[in-house]
N, CA, C and O of each residue as an XYZ file, in Angstrom:
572
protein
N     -54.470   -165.358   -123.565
C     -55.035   -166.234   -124.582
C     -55.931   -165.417   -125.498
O     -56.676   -164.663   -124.870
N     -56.066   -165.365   -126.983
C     -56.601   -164.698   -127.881
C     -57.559   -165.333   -127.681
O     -57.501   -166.502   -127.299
N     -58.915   -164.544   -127.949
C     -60.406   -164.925   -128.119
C     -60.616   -166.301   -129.292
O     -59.431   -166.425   -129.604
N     -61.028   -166.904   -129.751
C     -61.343   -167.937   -130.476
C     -62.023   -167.379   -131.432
O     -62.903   -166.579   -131.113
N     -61.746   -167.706   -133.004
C     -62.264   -167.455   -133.948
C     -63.954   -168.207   -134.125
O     -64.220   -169.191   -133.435
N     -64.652   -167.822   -134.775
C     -65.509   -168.953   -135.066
C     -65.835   -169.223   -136.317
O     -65.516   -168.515   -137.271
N     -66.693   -170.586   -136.402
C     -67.335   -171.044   -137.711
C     -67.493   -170.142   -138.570
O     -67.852   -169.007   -138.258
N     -67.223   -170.551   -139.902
C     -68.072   -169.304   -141.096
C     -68.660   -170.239   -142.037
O     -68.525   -171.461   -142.101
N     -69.316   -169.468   -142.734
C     -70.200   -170.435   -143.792
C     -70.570   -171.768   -143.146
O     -70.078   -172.884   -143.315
N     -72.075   -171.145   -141.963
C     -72.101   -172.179   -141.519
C     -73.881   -172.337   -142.158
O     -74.705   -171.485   -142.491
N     -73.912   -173.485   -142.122
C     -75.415   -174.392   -142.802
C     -76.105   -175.096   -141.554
O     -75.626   -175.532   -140.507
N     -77.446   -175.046   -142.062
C     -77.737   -175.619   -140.983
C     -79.197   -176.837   -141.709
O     -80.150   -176.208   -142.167
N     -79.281   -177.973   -141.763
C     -80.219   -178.863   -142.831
C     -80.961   -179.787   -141.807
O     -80.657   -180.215   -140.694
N     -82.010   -179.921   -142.588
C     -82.596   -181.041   -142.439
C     -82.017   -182.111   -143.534
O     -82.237   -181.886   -144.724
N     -81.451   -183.002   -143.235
C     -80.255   -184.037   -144.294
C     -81.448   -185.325   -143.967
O     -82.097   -185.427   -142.927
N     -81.517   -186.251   -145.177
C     -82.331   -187.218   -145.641
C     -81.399   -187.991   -146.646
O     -81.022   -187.698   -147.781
N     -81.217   -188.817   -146.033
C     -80.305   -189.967   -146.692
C     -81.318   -191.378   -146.954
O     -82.122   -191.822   -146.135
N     -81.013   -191.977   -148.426
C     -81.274   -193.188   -149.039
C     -80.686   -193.764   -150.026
O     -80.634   -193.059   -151.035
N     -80.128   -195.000   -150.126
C     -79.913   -195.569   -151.210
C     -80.740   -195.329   -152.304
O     -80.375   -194.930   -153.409
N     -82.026   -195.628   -151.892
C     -82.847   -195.963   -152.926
C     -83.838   -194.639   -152.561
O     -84.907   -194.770   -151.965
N     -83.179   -193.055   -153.125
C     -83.867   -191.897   -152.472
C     -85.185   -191.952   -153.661
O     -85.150   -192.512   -154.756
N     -86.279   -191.214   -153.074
C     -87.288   -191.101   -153.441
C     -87.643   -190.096   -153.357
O     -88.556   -189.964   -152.542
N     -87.163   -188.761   -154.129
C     -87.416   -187.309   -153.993
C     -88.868   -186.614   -153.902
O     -89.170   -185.468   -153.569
N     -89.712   -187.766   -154.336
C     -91.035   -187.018   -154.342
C     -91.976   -187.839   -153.553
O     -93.163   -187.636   -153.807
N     -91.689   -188.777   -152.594
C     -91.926   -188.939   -151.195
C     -91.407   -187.960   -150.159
O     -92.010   -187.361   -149.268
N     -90.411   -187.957   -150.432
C     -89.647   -187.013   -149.103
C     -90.276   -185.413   -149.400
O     -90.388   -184.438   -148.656
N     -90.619   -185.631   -150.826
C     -91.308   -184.040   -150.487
C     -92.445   -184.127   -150.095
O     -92.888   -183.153   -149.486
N     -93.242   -185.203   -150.280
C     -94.476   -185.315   -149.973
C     -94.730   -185.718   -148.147
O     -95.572   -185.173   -147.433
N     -93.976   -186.548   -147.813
C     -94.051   -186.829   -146.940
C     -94.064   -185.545   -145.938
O     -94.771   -185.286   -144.963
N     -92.966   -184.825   -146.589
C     -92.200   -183.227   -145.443
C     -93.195   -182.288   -145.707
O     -93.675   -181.605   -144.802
N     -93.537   -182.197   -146.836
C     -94.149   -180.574   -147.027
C     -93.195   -179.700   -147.431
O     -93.593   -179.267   -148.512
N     -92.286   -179.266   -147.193
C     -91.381   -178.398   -146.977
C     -91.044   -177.547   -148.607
O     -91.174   -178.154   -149.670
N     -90.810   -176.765   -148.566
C     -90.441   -175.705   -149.836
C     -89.469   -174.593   -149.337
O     -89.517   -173.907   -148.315
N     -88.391   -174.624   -150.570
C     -87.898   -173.527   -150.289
C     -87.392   -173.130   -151.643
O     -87.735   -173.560   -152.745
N     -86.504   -172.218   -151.330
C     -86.436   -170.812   -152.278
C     -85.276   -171.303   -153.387
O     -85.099   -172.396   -152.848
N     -84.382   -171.329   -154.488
C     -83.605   -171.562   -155.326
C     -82.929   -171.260   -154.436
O     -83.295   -170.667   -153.421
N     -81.834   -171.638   -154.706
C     -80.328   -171.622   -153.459
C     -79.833   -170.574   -153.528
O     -79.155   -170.288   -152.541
N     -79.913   -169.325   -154.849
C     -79.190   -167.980   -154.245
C     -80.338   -166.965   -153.597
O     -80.183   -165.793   -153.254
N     -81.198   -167.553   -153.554
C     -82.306   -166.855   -152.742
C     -81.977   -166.457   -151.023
O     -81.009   -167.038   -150.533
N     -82.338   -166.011   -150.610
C     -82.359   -165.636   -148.721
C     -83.359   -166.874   -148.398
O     -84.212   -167.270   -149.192
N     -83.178   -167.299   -147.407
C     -84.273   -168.492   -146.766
C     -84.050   -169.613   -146.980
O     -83.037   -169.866   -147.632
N     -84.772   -170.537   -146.589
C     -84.451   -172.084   -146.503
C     -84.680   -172.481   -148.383
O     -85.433   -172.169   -149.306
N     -83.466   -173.359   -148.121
C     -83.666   -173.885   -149.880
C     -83.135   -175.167   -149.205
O     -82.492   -175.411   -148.184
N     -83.873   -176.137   -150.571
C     -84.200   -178.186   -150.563
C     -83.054   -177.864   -152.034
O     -83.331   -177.113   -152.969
N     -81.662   -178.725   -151.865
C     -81.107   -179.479   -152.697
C     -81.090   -180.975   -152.368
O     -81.261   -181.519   -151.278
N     -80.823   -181.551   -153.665
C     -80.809   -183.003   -153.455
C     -79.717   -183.507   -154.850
O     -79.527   -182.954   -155.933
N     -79.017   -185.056   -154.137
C     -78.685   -185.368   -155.211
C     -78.472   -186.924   -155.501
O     -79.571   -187.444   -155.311
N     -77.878   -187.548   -155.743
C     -77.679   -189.042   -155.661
C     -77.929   -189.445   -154.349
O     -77.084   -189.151   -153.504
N     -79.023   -190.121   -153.982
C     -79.326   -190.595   -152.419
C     -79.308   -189.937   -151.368
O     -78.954   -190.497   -150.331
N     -79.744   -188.373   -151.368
C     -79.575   -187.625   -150.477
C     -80.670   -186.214   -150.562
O     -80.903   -185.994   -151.750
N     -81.193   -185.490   -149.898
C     -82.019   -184.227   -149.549
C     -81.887   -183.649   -148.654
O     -81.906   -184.254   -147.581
N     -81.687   -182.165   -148.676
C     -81.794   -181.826   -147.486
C     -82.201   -180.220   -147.987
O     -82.117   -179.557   -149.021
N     -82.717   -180.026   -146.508
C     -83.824   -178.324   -146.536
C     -82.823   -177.886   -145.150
O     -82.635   -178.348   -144.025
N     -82.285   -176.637   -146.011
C     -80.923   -175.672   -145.723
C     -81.340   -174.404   -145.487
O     -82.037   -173.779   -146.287
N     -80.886   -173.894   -144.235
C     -80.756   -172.548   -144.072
C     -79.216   -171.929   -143.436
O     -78.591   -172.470   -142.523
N     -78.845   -170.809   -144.084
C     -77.446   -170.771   -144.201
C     -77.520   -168.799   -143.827
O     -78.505   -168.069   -143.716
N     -76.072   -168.489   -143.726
C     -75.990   -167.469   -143.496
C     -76.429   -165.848   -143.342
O     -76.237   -164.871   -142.618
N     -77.383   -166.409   -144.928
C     -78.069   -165.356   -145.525
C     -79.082   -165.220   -144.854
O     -79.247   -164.032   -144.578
N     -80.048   -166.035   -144.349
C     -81.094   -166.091   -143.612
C     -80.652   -165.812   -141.547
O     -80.987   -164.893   -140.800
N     -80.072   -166.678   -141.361
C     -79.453   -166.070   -139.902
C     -77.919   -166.242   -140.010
O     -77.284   -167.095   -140.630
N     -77.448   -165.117   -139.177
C     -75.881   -164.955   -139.312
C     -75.528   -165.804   -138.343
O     -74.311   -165.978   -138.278
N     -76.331   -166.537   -137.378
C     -75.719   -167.411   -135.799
C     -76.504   -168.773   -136.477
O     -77.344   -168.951   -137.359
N     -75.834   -169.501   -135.670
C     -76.600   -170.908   -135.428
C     -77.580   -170.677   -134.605
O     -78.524   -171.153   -135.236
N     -78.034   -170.252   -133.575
C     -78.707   -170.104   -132.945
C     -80.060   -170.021   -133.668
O     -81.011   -170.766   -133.433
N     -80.029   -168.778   -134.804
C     -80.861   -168.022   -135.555
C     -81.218   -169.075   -136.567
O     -82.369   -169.218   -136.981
N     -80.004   -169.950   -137.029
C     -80.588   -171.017   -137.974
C     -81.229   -172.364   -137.210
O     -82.313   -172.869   -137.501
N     -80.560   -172.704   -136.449
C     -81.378   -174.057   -135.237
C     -83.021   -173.655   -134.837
O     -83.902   -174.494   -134.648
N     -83.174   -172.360   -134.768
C     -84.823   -171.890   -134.513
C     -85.541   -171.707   -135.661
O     -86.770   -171.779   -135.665
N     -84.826   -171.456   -136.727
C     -85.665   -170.948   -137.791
C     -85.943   -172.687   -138.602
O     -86.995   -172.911   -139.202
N     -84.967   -173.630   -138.492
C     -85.258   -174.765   -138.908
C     -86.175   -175.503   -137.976
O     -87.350   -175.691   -138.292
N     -85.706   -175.905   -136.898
C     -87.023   -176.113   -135.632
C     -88.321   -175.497   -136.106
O     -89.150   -176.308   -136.519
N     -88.573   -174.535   -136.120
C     -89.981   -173.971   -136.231
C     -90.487   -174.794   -137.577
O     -91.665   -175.147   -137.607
N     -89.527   -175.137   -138.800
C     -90.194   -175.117   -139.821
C     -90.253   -176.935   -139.851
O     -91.229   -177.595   -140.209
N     -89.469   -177.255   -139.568
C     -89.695   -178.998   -139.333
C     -90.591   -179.786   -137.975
O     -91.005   -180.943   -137.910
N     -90.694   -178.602   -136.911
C     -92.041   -179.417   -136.349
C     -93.048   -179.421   -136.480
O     -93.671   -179.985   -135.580
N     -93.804   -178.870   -137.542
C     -95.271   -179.366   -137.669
C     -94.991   -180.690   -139.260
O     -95.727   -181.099   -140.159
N     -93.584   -180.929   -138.877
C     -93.809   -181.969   -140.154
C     -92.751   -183.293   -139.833
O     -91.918   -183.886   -140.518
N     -93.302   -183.447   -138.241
C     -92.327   -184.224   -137.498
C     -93.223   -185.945   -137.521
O     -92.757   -186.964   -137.011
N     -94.799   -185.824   -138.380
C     -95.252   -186.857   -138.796
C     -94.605   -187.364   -139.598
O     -94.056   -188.463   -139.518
N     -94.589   -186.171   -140.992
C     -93.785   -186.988   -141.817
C     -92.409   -187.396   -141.734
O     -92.045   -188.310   -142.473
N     -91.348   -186.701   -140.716
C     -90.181   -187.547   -140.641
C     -90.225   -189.253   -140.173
O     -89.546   -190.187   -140.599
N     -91.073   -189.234   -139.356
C     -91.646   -190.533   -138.812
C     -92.264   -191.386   -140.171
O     -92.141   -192.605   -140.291
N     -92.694   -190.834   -140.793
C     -93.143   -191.598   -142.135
C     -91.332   -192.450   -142.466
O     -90.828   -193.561   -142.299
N     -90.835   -190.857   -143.101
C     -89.877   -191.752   -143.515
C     -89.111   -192.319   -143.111
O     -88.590   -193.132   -143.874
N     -88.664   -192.240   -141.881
C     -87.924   -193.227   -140.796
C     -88.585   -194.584   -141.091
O     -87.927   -195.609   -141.272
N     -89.936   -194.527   -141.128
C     -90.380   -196.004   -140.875
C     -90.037   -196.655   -142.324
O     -89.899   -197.875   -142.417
N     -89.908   -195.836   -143.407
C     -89.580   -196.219   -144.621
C     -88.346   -196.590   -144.818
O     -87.962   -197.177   -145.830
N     -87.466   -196.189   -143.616
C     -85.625   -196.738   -144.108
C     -85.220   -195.685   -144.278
O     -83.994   -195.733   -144.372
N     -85.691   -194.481   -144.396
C     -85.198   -193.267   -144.859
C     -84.368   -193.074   -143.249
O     -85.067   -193.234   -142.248
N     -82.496   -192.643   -143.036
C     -81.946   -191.681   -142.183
C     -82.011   -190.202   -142.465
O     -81.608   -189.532   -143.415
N     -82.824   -189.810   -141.025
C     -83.025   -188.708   -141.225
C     -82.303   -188.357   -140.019
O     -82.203   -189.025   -138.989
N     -81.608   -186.746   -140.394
C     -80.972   -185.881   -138.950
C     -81.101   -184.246   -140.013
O     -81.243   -183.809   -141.154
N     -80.861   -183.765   -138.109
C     -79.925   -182.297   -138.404
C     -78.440   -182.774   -138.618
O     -77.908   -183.824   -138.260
N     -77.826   -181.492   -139.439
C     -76.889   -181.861   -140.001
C     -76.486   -180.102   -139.768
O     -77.323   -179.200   -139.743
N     -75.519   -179.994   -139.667
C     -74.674   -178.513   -138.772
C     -73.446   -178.408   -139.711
O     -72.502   -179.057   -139.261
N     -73.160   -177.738   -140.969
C     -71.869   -177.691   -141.447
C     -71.113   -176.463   -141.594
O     -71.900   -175.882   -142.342
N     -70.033   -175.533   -141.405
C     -69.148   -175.137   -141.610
C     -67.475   -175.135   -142.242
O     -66.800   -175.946   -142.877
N     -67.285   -173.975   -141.771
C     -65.783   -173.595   -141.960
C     -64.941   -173.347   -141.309
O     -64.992   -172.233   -140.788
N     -63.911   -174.106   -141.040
C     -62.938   -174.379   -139.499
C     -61.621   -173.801   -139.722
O     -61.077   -173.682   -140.820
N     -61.238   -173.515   -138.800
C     -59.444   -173.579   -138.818
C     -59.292   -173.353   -137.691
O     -60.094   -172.882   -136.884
N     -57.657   -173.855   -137.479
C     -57.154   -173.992   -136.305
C     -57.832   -172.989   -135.248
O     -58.258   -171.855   -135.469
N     -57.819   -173.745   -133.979
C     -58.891   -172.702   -133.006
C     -60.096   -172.074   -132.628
O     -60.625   -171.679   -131.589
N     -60.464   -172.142   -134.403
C     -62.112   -172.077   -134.420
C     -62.735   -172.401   -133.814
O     -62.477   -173.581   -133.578
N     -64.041   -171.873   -132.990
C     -64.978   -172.639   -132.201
C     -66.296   -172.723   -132.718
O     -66.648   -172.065   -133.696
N     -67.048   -173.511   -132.098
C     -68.635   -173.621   -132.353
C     -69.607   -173.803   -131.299
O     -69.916   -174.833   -130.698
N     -70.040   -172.604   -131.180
C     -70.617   -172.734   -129.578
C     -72.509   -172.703   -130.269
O     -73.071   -172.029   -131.133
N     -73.119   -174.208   -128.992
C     -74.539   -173.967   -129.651
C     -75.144   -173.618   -127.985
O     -74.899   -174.359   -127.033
N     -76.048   -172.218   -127.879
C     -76.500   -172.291   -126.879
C     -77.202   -173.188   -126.226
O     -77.644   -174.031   -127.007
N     -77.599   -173.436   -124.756
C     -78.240   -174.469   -124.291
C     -79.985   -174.394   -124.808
O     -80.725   -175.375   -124.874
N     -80.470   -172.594   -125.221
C     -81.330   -172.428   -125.691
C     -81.772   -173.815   -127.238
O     -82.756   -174.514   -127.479
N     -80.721   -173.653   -127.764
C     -80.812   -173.582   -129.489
C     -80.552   -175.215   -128.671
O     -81.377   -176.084   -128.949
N     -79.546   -175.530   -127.805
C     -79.332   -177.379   -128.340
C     -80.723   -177.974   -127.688
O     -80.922   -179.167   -127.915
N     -81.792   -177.214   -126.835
C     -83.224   -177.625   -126.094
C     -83.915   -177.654   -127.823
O     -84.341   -178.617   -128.460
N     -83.835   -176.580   -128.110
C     -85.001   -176.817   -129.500
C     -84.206   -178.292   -130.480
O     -84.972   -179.005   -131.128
N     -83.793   -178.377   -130.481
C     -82.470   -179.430   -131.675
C     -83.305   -180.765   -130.835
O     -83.874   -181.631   -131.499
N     -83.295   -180.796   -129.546
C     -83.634   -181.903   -129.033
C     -85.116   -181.894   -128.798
O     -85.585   -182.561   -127.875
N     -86.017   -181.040   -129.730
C     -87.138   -181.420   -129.455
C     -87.706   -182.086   -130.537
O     -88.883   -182.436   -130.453
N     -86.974   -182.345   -131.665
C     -87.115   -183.127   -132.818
C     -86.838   -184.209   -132.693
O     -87.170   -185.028   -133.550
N     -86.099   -184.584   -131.524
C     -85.452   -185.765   -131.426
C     -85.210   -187.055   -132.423
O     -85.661   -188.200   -132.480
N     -83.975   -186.037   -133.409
C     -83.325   -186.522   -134.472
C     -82.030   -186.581   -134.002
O     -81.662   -185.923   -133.029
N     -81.009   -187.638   -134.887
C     -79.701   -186.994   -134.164
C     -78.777   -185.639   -134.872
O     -79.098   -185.061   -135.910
N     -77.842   -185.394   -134.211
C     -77.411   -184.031   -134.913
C     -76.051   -184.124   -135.198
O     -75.311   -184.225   -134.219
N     -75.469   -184.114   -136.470
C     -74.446   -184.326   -137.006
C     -73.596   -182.999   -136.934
O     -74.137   -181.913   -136.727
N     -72.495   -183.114   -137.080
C     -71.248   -181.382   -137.548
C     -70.493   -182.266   -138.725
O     -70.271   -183.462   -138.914
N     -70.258   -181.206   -139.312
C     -69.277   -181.710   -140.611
C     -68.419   -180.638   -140.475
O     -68.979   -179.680   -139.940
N     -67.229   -180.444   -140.773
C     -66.636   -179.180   -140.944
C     -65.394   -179.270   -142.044
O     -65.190   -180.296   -142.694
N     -64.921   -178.561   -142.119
C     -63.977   -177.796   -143.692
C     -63.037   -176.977   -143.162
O     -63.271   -176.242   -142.202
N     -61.945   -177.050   -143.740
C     -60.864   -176.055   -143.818
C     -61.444   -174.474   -145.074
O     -62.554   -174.453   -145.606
N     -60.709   -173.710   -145.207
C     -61.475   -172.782   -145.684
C     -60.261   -173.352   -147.098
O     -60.569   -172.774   -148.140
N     -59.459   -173.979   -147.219
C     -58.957   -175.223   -148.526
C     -59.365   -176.115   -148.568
O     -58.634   -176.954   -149.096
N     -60.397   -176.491   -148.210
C     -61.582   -177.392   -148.734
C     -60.831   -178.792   -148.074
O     -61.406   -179.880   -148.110
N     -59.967   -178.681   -147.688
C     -59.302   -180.176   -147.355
C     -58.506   -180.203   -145.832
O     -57.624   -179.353   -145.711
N     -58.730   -181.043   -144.748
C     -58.302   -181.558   -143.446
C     -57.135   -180.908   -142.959
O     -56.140   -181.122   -143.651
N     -56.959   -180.133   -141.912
C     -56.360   -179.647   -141.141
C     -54.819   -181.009   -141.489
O     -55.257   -182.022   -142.034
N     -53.011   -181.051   -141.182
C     -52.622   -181.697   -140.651
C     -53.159   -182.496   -139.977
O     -53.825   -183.498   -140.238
N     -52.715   -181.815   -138.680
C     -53.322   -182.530   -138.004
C     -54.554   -182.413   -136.642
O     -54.694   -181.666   -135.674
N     -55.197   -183.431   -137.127
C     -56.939   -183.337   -136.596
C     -56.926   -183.220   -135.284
O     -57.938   -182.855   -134.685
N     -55.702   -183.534   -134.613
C     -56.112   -183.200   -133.054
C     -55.795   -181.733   -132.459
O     -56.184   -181.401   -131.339
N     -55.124   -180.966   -133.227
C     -54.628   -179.316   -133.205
C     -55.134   -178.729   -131.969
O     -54.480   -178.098   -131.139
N     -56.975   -179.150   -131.937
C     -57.324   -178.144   -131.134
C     -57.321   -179.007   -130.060
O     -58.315   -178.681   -129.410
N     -56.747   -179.962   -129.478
C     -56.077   -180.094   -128.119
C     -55.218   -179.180   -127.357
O     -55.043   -178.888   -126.174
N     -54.794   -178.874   -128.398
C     -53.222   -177.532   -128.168
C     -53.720   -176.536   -127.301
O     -52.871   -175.982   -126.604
N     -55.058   -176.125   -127.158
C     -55.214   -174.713   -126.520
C     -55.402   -175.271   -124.782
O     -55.559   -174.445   -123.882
């Protein structure tokens, strides 16, 4: 059996979802700052009902490296997620990549202990590296 490929272009966010988003609560509430998006380090995009504070490849090449480096920077501002929770605001980690057949995504038990000390829930999204759905979605039964 060949070794398993893994994730690429993988992200790793604090994701903030609202209908009715309020970009300068959620910054206020979080604290949080980051860098223009071709910068190294955590960068905040937002757009129609949505925010999120991203750290991606450039900053750690593992998940591991991004699950700690986001942990560290969202628990001293785990009041204000509680703010906006109580406001209606859904808040999670949010885990996205680049898949194909066989690909894996392994999160150590280290990195999924810190994930659960935010106790948010934690989403995966994933992508073909053609931007669009495998055939078919059950593939990786096959191995």
């Amino acid at each position: 059996m060949n070794s398993p490929e893994y994730w690429t272009d993988v992200y790793t966010s604090l994701a903030i979802t609202n209908v009715n988003m309020d970009i300068d609560f959620v910054n206020e509430s979080l604290g949080l700052s980051g860098a223009l998006s071709d910068a190294p380090g955590p960068f905040i995009t937002t757009g129609p009902g949505w925010w999120a504070f991203t750290f991606d490849e450039q900053l750690a090449q593992d998940l591991d490296g991004q699950i700690s480096a986001l942990v560290s920077q969202v628990t001293p501002c785990l009041n204000g997620v509680q703010r906006l929770r109580q406001a209606g605001y859904s808040v999670q980690v949010a885990i996205a990549g680049t898949v194909e057949t066989n690909a894996a995504l392994y999160v150590s038990p280290e990195a999924a202990n810190l994930l659960a000390t935010l106790g948010l829930p934690v989403s995966f999204t994933t992508l073909t590296a053609l931007g669009r759905p495998q055939e078919d979605p059950m593939a990786w039964l096959d191995d």
